[in-house]
Structures are given as structure tokens and as C-alpha cells.
C-alpha positions as CSV (number, residue, x, y, z in Angstrom):
1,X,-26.2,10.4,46.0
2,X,-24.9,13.6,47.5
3,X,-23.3,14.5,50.9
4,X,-23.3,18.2,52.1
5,X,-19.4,17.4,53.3
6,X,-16.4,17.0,50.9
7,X,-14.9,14.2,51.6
8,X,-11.4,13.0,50.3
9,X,-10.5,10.1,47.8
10,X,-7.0,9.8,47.4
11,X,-5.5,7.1,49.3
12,X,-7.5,4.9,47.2
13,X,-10.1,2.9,49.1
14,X,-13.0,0.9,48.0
15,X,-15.4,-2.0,48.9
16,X,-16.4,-3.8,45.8
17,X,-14.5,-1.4,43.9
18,X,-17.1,1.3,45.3
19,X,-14.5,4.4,46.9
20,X,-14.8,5.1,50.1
21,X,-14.0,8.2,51.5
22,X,-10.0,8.1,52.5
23,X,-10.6,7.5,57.0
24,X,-9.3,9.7,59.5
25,X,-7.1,6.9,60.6
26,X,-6.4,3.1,59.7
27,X,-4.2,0.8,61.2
28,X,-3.6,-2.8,60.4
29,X,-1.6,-6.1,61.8
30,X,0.0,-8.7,60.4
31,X,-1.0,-11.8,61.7
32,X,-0.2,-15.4,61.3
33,X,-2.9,-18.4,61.2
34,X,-1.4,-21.7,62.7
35,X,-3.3,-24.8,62.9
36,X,-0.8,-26.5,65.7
37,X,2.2,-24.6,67.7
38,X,4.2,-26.2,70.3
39,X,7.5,-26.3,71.8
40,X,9.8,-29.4,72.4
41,X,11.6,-30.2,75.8
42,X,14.3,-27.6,74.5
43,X,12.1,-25.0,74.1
44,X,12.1,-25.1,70.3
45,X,8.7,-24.1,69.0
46,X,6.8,-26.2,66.2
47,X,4.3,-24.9,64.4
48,X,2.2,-25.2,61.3
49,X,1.4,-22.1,60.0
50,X,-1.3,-21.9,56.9
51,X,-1.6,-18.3,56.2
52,X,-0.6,-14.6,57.0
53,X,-3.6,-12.5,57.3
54,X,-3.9,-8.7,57.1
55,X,-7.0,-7.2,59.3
56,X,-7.0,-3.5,58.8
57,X,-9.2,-1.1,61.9
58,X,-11.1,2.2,59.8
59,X,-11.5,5.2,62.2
60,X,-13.7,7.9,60.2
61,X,-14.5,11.1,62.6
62,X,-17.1,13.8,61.3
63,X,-18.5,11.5,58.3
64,X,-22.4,12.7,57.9
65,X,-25.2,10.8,58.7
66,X,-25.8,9.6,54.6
67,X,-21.7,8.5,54.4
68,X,-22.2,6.3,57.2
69,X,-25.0,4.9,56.0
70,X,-23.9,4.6,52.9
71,X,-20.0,3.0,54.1
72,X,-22.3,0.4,56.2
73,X,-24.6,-0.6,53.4
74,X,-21.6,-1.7,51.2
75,X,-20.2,-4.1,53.4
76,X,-23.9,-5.7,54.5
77,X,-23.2,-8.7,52.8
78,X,-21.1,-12.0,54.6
79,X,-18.2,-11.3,52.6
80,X,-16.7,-8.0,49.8
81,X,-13.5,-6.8,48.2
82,X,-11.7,-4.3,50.3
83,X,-9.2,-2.4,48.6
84,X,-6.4,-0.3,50.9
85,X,-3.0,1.3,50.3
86,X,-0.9,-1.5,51.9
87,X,1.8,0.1,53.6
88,X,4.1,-2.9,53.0
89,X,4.1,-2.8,49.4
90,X,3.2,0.9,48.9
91,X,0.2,-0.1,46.3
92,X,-3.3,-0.6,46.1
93,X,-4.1,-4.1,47.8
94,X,-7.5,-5.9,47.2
95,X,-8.4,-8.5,50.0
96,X,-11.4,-10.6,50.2
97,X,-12.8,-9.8,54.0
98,X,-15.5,-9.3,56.1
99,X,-16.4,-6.7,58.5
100,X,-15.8,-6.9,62.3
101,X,-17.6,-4.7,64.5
102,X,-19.0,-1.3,63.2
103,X,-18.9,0.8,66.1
104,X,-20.7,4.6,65.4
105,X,-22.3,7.5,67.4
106,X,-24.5,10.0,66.4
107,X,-21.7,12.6,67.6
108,X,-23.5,16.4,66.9
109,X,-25.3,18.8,64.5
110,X,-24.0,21.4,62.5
111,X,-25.1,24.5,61.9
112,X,-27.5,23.6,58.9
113,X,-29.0,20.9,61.0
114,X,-26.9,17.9,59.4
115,X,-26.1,14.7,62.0
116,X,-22.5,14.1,61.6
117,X,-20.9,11.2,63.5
118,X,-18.1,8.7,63.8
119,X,-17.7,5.6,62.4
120,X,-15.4,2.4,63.4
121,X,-15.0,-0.6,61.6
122,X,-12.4,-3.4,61.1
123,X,-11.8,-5.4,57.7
124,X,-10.7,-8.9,58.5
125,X,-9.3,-10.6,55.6
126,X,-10.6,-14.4,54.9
């Protein structure tokens, strides 16, 4: 498959070890899965917590029409290996996730008549 864009693939990501182009802009959380939190007459909290979770938001900008495709088709299935730099460990982290919303727009053409667009899409780890 060919794009007409260059795209960059250094930072290292991939859905089922596929690379993905490197995004214009990714954030992530850290959050915390409880199954019971409550606090006591002194205001203590007790809680249960069964797992720390990592969702990570993509923001691509400019991607052609084939890449975003392409990017949606690889994470059509209910679940997939997402591999990110993790920014806590500074290395290569593979997760097993599925996809939130994939937000896009048709955004303009270029010159030579190719669509380019924007892409938006969240990894939420299992």
C-alpha cells in the first residue's frame, strides 16, 4: 500500500504489531478500577481497587484519506495489541485494548486532488 504523504515512524506505534504512523498528539491517564469505595464516619476512604488502567487519546491531523482508512481497518476487530511509548517507563508498552470513539472529518484537498483529513481515536486498555 502506498500513501502520497510521508508519514513518520519513530516513536514506535503499532496495532497488532502493524506501525502506525507516529500522531500529531497523544495523551493518556492513569486511572484506577475499584469495585467498592467508601468512606467511614471519620472520613477515611475504603476501597477495593482491582486494577490500574492506561487509556491513551490519538490526535492525527493531515493523515490522507488511505492512512485513515487504513489506521481504522486495523482496530475493526472487538479487541488488538496497541503498542505506545509509555511515558512512565520511557519504553515500548504493548496493552491489550479496544477502541473508543474514532472521531474523523474529511478536512480539504490538496493540490493533486488528494482528501486529507483528521483522525481521533482513544485506546482503552482491557
Amino acid at each position: 500500500m502506498s500513501w502520497s504523504h510521508e508519514y513518520q515512524y519513530e516513536m514506535g506505534f503499532m496495532v497488532n504489531n502493524i506501525p502506525i504512523p507516529d500522531p500529531s498528539e497523544y495523551s493518556g491517564s492513569i486511572s484506577d478500577l475499584d469495585t467498592s469505595a467508601e468512606r467511614d464516619a471519620n472520613g477515611l476512604l475504603h476501597r477495593t481497587r482491582v486494577a490500574t488502567k492506561h487509556p491513551l487519546k490519538m490526535v492525527y491531523k493531515a493523515l490522507d484519506w488511505e492512512m485513515i482508512m487504513h489506521i481504522c481497518s486495523l482496530m475493526k476487530d472487538e479487541s488488538f495489541q496497541f503498542t505506545y511509548p509509555d511515558p512512565r517507563t520511557g519504553e515500548l508498552t504493548t496493552a491489550t485494548c479496544y477502541v473508543g470513539n474514532r472521531d474523523w472529518n474529511a478536512k480539504w484537498y490538496t493540490a493533486e486532488g488528494t482528501r486529507l483529513g483528521n483522525l481521533n481515536f482513544s485506546g482503552i486498555e482491557y
